[in-house]
C-alpha positions as CSV (number, residue, x, y, z in Angstrom):
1,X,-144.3,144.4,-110.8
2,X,-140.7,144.7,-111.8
3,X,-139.8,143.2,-108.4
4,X,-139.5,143.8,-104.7
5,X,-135.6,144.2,-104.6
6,X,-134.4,147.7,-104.5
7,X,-130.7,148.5,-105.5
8,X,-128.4,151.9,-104.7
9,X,-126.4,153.6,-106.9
10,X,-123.9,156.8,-107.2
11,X,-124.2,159.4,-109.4
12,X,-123.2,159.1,-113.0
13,X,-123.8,162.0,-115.3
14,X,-125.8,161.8,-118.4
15,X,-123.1,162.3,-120.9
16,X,-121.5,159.1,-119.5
17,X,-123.3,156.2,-120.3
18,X,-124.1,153.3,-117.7
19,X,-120.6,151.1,-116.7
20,X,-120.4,147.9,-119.0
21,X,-120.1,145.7,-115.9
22,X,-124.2,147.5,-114.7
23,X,-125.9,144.4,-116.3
24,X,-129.9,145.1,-116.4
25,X,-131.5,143.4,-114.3
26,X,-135.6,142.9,-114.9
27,X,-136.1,142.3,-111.1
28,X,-134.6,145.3,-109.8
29,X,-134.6,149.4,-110.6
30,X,-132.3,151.3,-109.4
31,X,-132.4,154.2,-106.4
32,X,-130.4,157.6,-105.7
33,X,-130.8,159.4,-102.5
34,X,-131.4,162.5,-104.4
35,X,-134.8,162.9,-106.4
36,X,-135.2,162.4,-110.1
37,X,-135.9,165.9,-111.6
38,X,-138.4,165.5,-114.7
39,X,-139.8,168.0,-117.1
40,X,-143.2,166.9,-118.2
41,X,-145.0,168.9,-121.0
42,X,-148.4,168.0,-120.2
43,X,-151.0,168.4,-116.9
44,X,-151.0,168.1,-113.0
45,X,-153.1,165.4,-113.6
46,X,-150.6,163.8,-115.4
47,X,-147.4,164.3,-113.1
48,X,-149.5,162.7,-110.2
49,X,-150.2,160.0,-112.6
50,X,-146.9,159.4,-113.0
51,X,-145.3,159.7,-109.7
52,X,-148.1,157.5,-108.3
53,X,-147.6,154.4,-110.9
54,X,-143.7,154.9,-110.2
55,X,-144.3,154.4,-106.3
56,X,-145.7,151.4,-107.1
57,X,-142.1,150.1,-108.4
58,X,-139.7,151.8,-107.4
59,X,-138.4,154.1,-104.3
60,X,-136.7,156.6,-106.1
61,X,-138.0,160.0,-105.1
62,X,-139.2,161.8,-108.5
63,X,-139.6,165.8,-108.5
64,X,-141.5,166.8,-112.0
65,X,-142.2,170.2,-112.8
66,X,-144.9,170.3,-115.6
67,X,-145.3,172.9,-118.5
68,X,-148.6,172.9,-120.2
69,X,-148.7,171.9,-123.5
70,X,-150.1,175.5,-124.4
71,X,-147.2,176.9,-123.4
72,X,-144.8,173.7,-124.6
73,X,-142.1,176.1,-126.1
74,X,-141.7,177.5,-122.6
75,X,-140.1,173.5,-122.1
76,X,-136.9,174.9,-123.9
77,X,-136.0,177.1,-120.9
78,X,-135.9,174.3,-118.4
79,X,-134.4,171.8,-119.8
80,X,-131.1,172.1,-118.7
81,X,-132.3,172.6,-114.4
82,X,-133.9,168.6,-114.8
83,X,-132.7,165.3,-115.4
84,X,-135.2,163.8,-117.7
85,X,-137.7,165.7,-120.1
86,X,-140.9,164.0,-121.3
87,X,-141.3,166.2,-124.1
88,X,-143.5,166.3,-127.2
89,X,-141.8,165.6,-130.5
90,X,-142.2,169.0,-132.0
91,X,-140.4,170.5,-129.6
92,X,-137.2,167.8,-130.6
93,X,-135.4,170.1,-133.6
94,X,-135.6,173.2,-131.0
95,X,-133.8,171.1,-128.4
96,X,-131.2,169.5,-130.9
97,X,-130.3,173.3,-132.5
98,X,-129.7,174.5,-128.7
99,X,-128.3,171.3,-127.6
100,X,-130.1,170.5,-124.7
101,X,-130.2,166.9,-125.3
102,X,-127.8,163.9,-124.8
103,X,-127.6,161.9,-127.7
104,X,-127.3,158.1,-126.5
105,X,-125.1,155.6,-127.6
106,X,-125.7,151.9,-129.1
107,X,-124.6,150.1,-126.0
108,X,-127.1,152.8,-124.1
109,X,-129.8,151.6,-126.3
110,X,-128.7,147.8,-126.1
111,X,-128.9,147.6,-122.7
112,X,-132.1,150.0,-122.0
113,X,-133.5,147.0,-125.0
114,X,-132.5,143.9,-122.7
115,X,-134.3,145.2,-119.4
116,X,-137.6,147.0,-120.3
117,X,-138.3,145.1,-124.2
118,X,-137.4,145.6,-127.8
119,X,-139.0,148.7,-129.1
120,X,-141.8,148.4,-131.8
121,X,-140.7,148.9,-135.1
122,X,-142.2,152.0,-135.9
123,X,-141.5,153.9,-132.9
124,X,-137.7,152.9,-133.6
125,X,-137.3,153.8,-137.0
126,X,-138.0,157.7,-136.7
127,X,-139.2,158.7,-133.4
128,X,-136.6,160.4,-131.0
129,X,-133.9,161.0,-133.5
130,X,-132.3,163.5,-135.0
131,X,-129.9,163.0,-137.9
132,X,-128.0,160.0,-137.2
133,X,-128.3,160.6,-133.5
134,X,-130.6,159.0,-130.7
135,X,-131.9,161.5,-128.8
136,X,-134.8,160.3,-126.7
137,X,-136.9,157.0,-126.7
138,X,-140.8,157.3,-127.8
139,X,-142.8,157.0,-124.7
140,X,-146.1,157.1,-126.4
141,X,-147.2,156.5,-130.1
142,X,-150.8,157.0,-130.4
143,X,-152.3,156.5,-134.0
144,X,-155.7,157.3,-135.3
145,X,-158.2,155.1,-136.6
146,X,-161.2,154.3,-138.1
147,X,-163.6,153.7,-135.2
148,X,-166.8,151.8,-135.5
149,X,-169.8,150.2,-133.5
150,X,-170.6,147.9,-136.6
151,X,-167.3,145.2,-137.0
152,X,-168.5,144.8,-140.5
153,X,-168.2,148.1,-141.8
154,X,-165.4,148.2,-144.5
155,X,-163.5,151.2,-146.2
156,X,-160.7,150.6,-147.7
157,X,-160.9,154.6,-149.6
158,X,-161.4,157.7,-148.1
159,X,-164.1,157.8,-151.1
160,X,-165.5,154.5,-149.7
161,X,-165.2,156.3,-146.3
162,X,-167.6,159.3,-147.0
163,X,-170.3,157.0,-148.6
164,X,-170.2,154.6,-145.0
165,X,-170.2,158.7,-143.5
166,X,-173.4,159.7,-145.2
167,X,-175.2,156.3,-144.5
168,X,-174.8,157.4,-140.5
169,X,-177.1,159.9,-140.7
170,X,-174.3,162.5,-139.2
171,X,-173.7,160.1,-136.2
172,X,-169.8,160.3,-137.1
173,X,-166.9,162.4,-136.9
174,X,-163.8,163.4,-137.6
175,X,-161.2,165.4,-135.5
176,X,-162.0,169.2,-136.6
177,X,-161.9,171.3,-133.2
178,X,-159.5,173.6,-133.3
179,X,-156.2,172.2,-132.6
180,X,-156.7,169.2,-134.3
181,X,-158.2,170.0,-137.9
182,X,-154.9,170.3,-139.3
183,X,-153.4,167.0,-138.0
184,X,-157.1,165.4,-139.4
185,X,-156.1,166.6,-142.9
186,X,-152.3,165.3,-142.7
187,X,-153.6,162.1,-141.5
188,X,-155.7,162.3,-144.8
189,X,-152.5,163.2,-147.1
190,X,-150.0,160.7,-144.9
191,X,-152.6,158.0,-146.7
192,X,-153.2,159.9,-150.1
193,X,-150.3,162.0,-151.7
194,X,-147.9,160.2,-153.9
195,X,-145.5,163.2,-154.3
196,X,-143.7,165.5,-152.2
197,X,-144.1,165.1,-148.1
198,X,-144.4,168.6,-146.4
199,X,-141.7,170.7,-148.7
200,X,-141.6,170.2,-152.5
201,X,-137.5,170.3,-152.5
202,X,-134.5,171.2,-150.4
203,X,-134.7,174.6,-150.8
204,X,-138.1,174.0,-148.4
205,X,-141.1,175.2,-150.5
206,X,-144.0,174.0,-149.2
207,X,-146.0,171.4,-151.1
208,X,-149.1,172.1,-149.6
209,X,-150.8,174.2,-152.4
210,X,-150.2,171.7,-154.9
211,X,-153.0,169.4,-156.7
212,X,-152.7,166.3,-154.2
213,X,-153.4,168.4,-151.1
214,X,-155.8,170.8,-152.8
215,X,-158.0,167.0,-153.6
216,X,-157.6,166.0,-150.1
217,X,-158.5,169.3,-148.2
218,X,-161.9,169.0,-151.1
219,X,-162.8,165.9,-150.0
220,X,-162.4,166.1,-146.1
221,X,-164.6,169.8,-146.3
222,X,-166.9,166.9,-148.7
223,X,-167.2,164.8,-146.1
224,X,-167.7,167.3,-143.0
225,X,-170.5,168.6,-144.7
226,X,-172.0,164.8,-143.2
227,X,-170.7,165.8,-139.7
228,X,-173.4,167.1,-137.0
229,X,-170.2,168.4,-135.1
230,X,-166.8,169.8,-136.0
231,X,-165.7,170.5,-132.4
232,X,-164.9,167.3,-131.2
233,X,-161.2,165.9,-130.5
234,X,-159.7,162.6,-131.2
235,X,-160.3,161.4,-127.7
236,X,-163.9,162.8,-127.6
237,X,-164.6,160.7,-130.6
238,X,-163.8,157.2,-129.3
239,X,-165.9,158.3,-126.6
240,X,-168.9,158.6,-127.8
241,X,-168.7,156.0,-130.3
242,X,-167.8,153.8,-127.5
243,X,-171.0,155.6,-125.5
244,X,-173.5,155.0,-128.1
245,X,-173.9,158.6,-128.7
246,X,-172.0,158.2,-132.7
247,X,-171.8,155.6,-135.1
248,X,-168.3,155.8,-136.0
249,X,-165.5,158.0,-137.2
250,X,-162.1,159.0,-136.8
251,X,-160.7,159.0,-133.5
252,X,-158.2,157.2,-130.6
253,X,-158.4,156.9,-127.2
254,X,-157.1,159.0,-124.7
255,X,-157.1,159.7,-120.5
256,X,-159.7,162.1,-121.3
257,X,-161.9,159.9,-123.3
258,X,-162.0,157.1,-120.4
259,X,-162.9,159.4,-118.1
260,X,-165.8,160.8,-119.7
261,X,-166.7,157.0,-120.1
262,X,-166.1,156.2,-116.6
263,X,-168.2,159.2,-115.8
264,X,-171.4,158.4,-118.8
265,X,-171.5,155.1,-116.9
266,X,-173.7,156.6,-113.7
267,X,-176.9,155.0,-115.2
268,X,-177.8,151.9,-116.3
269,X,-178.9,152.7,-119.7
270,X,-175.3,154.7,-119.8
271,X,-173.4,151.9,-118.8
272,X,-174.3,149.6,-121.2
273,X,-173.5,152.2,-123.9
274,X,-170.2,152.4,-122.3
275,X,-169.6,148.7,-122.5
276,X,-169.9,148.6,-126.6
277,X,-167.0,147.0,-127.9
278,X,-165.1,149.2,-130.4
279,X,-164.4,148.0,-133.9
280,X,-160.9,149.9,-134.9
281,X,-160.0,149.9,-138.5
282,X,-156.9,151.3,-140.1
283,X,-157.9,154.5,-141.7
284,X,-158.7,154.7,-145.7
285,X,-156.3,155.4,-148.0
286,X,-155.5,156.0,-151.4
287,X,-154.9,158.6,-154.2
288,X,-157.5,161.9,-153.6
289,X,-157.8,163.0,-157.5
290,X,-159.5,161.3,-159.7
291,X,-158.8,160.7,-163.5
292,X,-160.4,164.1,-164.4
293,X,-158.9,165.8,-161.1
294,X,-161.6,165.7,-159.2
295,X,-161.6,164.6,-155.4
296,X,-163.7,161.4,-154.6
297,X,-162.4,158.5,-157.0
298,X,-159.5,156.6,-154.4
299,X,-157.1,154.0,-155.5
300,X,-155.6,151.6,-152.6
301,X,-152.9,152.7,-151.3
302,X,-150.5,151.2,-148.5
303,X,-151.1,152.2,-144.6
304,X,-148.5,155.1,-143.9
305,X,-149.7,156.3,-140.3
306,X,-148.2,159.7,-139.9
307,X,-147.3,159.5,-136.0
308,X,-148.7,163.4,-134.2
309,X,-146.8,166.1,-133.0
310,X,-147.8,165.1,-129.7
311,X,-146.4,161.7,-129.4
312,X,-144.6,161.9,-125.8
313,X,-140.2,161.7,-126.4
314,X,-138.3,161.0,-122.9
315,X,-134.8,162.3,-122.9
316,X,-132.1,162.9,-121.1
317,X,-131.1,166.1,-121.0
318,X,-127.4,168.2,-120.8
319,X,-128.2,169.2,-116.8
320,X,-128.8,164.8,-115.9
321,X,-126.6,163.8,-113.1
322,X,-128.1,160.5,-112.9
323,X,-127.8,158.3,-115.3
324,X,-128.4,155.1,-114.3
325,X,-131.6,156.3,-112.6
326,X,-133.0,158.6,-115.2
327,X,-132.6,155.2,-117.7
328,X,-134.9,153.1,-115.8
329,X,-137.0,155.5,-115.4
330,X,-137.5,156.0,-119.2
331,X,-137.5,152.3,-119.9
332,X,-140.2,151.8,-117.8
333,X,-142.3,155.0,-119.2
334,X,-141.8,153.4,-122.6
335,X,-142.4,149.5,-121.3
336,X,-145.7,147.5,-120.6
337,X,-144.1,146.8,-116.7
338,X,-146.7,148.1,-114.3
339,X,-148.1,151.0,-116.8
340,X,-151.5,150.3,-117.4
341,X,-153.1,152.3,-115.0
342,X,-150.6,155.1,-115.6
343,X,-151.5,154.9,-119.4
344,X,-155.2,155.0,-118.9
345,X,-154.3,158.2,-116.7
346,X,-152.1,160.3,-119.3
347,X,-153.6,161.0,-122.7
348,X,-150.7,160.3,-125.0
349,X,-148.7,158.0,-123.0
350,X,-148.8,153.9,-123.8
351,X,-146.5,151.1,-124.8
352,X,-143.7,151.2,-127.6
353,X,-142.0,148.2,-126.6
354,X,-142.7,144.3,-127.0
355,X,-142.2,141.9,-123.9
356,X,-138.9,141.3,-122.6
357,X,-139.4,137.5,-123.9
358,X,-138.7,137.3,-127.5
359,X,-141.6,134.9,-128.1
360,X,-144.0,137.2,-126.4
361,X,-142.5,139.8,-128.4
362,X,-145.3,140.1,-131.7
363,X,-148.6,139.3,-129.5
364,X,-150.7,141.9,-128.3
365,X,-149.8,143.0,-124.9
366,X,-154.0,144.1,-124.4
367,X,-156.8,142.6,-124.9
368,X,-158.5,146.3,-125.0
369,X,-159.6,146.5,-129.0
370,X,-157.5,149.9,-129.8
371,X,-154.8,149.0,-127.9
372,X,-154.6,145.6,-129.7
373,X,-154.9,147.3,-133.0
374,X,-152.1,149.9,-132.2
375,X,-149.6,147.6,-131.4
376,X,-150.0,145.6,-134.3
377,X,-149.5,148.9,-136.3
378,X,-146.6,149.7,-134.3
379,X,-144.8,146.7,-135.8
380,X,-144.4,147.9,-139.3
381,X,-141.6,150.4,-140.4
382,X,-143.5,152.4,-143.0
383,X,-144.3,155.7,-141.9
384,X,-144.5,159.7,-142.7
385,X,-141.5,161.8,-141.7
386,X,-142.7,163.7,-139.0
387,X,-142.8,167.8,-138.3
388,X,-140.1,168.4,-135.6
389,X,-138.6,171.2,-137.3
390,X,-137.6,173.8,-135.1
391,X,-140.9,176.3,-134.9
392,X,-143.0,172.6,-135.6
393,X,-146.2,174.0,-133.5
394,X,-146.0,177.5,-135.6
395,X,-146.1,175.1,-138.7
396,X,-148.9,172.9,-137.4
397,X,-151.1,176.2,-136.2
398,X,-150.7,177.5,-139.7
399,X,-151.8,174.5,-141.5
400,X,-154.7,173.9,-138.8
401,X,-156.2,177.8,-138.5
402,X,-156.3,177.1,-142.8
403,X,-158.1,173.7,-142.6
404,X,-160.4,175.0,-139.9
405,X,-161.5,177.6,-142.4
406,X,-161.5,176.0,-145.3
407,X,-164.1,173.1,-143.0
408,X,-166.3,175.8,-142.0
409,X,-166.3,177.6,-145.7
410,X,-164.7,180.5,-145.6
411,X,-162.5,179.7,-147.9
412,X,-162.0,177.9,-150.7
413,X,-159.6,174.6,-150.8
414,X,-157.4,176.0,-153.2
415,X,-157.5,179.4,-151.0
416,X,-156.7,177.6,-147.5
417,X,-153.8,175.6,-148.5
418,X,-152.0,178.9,-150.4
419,X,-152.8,180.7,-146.9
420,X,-150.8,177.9,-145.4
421,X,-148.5,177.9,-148.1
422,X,-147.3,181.6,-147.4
423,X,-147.5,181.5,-143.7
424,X,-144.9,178.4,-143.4
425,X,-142.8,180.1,-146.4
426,X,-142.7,183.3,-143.7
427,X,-142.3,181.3,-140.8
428,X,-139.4,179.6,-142.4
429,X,-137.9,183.0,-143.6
430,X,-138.2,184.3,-139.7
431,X,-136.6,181.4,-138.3
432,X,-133.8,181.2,-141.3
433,X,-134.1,179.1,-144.8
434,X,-130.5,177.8,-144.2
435,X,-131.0,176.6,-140.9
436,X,-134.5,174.9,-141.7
437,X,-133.3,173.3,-144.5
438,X,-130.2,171.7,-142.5
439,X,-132.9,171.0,-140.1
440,X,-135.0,169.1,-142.2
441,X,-132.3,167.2,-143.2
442,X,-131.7,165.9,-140.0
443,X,-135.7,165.5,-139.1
444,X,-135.1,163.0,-142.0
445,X,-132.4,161.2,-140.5
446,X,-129.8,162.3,-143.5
């Protein structure tokens, strides 16, 4: 609990930031007579979720109004009627261009840093910013990993990974539902292509078509050839790996996933499968063409997780009239105080911030064997620039409806990604070249 002592506070508005004399104070959160107004992209599960871990440690009313994530773009419209907006980060280079967000200060961030934890170093270094401004903390930063029920399984290449594949018997999977195809091959490229990220140059041709992403799109449609199922999601993975029903594969945990668990554990025979611990690996990595240019033959390369376009961005938005309130509020969200239960509740949610004690700071907050391996990943800086362009989820449909077909073998590799290629040149076009190259820019902190 973050304490039993409640304090009151007036109304500040959100482009002021809290008064240098309102130390932080770990043992108290702050209440307004008036409810908090949150925007949460995401379900009614979720916002109950929410509002019932809150209750637990705080009395501030909260009032969330809840877009779902189908219809995510519909967020932009709102944003300016609430106080706080738990948004996902594609949607963060729409807000910027129409300026619906506050960008926060350093003393802001200080002081949100002293009361709820330092945040993990790769949250920090990308997530929530835009250009050289701050605008929203990373409430969430979910990574996927290799997932296995033997701990001695090792694949250090995504070459080495399709071998370990075929010796399952097709007992593994990889996220390929529709949805999630596309985000399983730029996981695959985050780890493999040495050349250009996204766009080939500032003038924002996509690099997609080009030899690198041609090898890895051949060798995931290699390896799914191995897979009994191509409809599964990430969550839906860890599941059944975690049930018995798969060997391993590519996957993370989610609120869905651990309450399909909770639900497989009726019987006795299901229960113990539920109670297999998970071995989590980082996923393979490495170079995806070969010396003659053919996909399978990986060198090592470093872990560069690519972090979703649904990782969960709290913000405070041009229409806040309480600061000091809708703060705390994000700090916790963000914070290991009390948010257990919420995180195993909301599928994207979970911690991006150490202890407040600087020698608690670099030891796992969980003993849960995902969560563990997460936050140990969360500590390093390295990581993939993000797609938070403005139009992100047309970009990310593009590339997935192309992978999906490519998977399935209706087209060819080479075909897919030039289908992808085209549609993000035109989407670009539709939206302005100008403007998404400035964008970009920004989305890459320059």
């Amino acid at each position: 609990m973050l304490g039993g002592s409640v304090l009151s506070s007036s109304l500040v508005g959100c482009n002021q930031d809290v008064p240098s004399d309102a130390q932080p104070d770990t043992g108290s959160m702050p209440v307004d007579l008036f409810p908090l107004n949150v925007l949460l992209v995401g379900t009614s599960q979720e916002a109950d979720a929410i509002v019932d871990a809150f209750a637990l440690i705080s009395e501030q009313p909260l009032k969330l109004q809840v877009v779902e994530p189908q219809q995510s773009v519909q967020a932009l419209d709102q944003l300016s009627a609430c106080d706080v907006a738990i948004i996902p980060q594609s949607l963060l280079g729409a807000a910027a261009k129409q300026e619906l967000l506050v960008p926060r200060s350093e003393d802001w961030i200080g002081k949100l840093n002293q009361q709820f934890g330092t945040p993990f170093a790769l949250p920090a270094s990308g997530l929530g910013r835009w250009g050289a401004d701050v605008l929203g903390i990373a409430v969430g930063a979910k990574l996927p990993a290799r997932l296995a029920a033997d701990p001695q399984s090792d694949c250090k290449t995504w070459q080495d990974y399709q071998l370990w594949v075929e010796s399952l018997g097709g007992q593994a999977a990889e996220a390929l539902a529709p949805g999630w195809a596309g985000w399983s091959f730029l996981n695959r490229c985050a780890s493999s292509v040495s050349g250009a990220w996204l766009f080939e140059s500032s003038e924002l041709n996509p690099a997609l078509s080009n030899e690198e992403h041609v090898a890895v799109l051949q060798q995931l449609c290699a390896t799914a050839k191995h897979y009994d199922d191509h409809q599964l999601t990430p969550g839906q993975i860890e599941a059944q790996v975690r049930q018995g029903k798969l060997l391993g594969g590519i996957g993370m945990v989610t609120a869905a996933a651990a309450a399909n668990a909770a639900n497989a554990a009726d019987g006795a025979e299901q229960a113990a499968q539920a109670r297999i611990e998970l071995s989590v690996f980082d996923l393979p990595s490495g170079d995806a063409r070969s010396v003659d240019g053919s996909p399978g033959d990986l060198s090592i390369a470093a872990f560069k997780p690519l972090l979703g376009h649904y990782v969960p961005i709290a913000c405070l938005t041009t229409g806040c009239r309480q600061n000091e309130v809708a703060t705390a509020f994000i700090g916790w969200l963000a914070s290991n105080q009390d948010t257990q239960s919420l995180h195993r509740r909301c599928q994207y949610l979970s911690v991006t911030r150490s202890n407040s004690s600087e020698d608690e700071g670099l030891q796992p907050l969980t003993q849960a064997p995902y969560e563990r391996w997460l936050q140990t990943k969360l500590q390093q800086r390295s990581a993939r620039v993000p797609m938070n362009l403005p139009g992100a989820d047309l970009y990310y449909q593009a590339v997935d409806q192309a992978v999906g077909k490519a998977v399935a073998g209706a087209l060819s590799a080479e075909q897919a990604m030039q289908q992808a290629s085209e549609a993000w040149d035109a989407i670009t076009d539709s939206i302005g070249r100008d403007q998404q190259k400035r964008a970009w820019k920004m989305a890459r902190g320059l």
